[in-house]
matplotlib code that plots the C-alpha trace (Angstrom):
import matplotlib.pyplot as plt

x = [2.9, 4.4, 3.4, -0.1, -0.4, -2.1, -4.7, -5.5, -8.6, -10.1, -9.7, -11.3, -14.2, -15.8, -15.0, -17.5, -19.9, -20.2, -20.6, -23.6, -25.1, -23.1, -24.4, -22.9, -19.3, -16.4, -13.0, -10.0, -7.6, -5.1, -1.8, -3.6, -3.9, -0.8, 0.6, -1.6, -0.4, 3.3, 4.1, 6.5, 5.4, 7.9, 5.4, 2.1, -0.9, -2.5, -5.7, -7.9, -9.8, -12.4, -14.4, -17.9, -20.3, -22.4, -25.7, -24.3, -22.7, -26.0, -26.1, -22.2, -22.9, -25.6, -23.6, -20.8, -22.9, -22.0, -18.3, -19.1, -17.8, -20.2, -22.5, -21.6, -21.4, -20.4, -17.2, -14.6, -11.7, -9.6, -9.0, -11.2, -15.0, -16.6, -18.7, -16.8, -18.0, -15.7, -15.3, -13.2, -12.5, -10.4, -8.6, -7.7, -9.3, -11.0, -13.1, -15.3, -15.1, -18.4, -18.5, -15.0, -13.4, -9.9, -9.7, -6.2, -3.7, -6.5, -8.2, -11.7, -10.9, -14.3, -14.3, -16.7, -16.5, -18.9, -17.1, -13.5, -14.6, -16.1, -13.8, -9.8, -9.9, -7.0, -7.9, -5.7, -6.6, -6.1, -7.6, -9.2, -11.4, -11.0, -10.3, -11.2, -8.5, -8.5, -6.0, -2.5, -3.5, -6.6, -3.3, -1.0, -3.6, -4.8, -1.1, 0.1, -3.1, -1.8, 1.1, 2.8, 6.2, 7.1, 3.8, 3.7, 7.2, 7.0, 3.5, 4.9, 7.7, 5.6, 2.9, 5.9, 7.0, 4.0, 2.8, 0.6, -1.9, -1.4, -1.2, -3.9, -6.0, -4.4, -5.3, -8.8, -9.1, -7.2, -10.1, -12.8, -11.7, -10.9, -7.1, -5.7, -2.6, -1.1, -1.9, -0.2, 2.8, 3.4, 2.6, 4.9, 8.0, 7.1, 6.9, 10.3, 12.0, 11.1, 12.1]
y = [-19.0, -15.5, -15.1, -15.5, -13.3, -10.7, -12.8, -14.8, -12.0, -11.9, -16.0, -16.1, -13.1, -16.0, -18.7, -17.5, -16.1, -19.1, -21.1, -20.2, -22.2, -25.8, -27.8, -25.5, -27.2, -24.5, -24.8, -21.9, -22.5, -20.7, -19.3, -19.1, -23.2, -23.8, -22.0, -23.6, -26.9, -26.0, -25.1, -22.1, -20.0, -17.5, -14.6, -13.3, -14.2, -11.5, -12.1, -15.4, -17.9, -19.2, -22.9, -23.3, -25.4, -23.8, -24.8, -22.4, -19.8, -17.8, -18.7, -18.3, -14.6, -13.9, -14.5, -12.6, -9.8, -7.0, -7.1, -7.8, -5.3, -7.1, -9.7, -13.4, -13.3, -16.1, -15.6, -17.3, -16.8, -19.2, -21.6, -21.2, -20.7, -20.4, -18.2, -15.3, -12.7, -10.4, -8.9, -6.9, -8.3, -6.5, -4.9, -7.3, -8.9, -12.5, -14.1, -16.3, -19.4, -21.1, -24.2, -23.6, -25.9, -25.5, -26.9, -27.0, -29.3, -31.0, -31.7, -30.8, -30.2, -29.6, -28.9, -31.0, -28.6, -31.0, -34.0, -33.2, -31.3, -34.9, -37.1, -34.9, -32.3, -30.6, -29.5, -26.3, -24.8, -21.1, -18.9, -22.5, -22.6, -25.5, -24.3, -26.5, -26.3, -27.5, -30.8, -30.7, -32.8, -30.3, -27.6, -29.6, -30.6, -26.9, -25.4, -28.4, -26.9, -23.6, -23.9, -22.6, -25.1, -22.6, -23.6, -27.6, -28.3, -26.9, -28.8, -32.0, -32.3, -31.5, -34.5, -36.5, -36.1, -37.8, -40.0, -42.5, -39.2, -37.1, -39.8, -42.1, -38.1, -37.8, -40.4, -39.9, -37.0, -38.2, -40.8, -38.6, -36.4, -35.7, -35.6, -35.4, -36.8, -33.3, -33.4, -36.9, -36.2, -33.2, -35.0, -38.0, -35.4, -33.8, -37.1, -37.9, -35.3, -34.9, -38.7]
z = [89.1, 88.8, 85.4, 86.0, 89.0, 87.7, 86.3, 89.4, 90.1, 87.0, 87.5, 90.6, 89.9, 86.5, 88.6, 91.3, 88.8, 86.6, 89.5, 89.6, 87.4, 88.2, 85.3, 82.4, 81.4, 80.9, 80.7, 81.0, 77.7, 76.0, 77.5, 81.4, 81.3, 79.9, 82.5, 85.3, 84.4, 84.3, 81.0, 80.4, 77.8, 79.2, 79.5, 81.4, 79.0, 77.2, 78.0, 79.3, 77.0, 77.7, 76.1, 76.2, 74.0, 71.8, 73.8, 76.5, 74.6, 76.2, 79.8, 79.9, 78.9, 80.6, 84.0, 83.1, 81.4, 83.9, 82.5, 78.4, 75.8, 73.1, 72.8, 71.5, 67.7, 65.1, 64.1, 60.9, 60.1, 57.1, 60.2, 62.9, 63.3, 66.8, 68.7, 70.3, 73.2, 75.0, 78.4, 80.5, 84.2, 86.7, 83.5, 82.0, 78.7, 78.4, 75.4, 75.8, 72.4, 71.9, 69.8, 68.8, 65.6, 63.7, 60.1, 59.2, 57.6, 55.5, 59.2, 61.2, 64.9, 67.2, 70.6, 72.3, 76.0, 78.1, 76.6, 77.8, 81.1, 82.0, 80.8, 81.0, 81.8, 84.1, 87.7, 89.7, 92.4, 93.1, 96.0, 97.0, 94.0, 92.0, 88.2, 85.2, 82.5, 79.2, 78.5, 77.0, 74.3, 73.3, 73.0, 71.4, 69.0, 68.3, 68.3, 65.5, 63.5, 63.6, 63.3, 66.5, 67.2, 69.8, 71.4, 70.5, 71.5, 74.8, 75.5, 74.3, 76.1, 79.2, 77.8, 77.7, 81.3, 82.0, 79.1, 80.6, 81.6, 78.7, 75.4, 75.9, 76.0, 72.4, 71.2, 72.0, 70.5, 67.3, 67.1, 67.6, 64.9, 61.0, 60.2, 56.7, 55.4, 55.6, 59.6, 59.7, 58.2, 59.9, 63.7, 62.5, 61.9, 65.3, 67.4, 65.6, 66.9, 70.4, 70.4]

ax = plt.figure().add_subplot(projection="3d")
ax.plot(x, y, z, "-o")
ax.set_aspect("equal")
plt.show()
């Protein structure tokens, strides 16, 4: 928990802000929820990520608009498209991802916020505020697309300390998604190895 330390206040400042309005699914991503569910990424996290649907890109803002540095704009890139917003909190930086998807690999990759906060997602609990985090299989997924093994690797082999929680989320996701041949081929070679 070191690692994350010094982003335990910004954590807990949106936490009691967005709880505020209870019905608007959000989920802490990124380097801050790998760490909250145990997975060494062997340095403090830049900043904090933050997943929202698309439907509350607005509310999300408006709630944390004392601390924004710009308003939420669409955003592409070759890989990703989402709606991004930015904000500084206690010092440090956190971006909010509306409607976020990867394509990749021949692949479509949507994140469906609402979906996974109701159905997997991860649960901490810091300063006695229960913290939504987005599942392993949502980052293994999203660091296969972009290519990050320094990032799969170490999230796998945490998913497979504990397969019968973290596969069946996978697989889930896998069906609810677009994956080319290119994306197949290159989870088949990963699976292989970490077997």
């Amino acid at each position: 928990m070191n690692l994350l330390e010094p982003l335990i206040p910004s954590i807990s400042i949106i936490q009691t802000r967005l709880q505020q309005a209870h019905d608007i699914p959000w989920l802490i991503g990124g380097s801050c929820g790998l760490l909250l569910q145990g997975v060494d990424i062997g340095r403090s996290p830049r900043d904090l990520d933050i997943y929202v649907d698309q439907k509350d890109v607005l509310a999300i803002h408006a709630l944390l608009v004392p601390y924004a540095i710009d308003a939420p704009a669409y955003s592409e890139t070759p890989i990703y498209a989402s709606t991004l917003s930015h904000y500084k909190i206690d010092g440090h930086m956190v971006e909010v991802v509306g409607d976020f998807r990867v394509s990749a690999l021949a692949s479509l990759y949507q994140v469906e916020v609402s979906y996974l906060q109701e159905t997997y997602h991860s649960l901490s609990v810091l300063d006695n505020q229960e913290i939504h985090l987005m599942p392993l299989a949502h980052e293994f997924l999203f660091n296969v697309l972009r290519n990050r093994p320094d990032r799969y690797a170490i999230i796998l082999r945490t998913m497979l300390a504990s397969p019968e929680k973290h596969m069946p989320v996978l697989a889930d996701l896998m069906a609810r998604n677009q994956w080319g041949q290119a994306f197949h081929d290159k989870l088949k070679e990963i699976l292989d190895n970490a077997g």
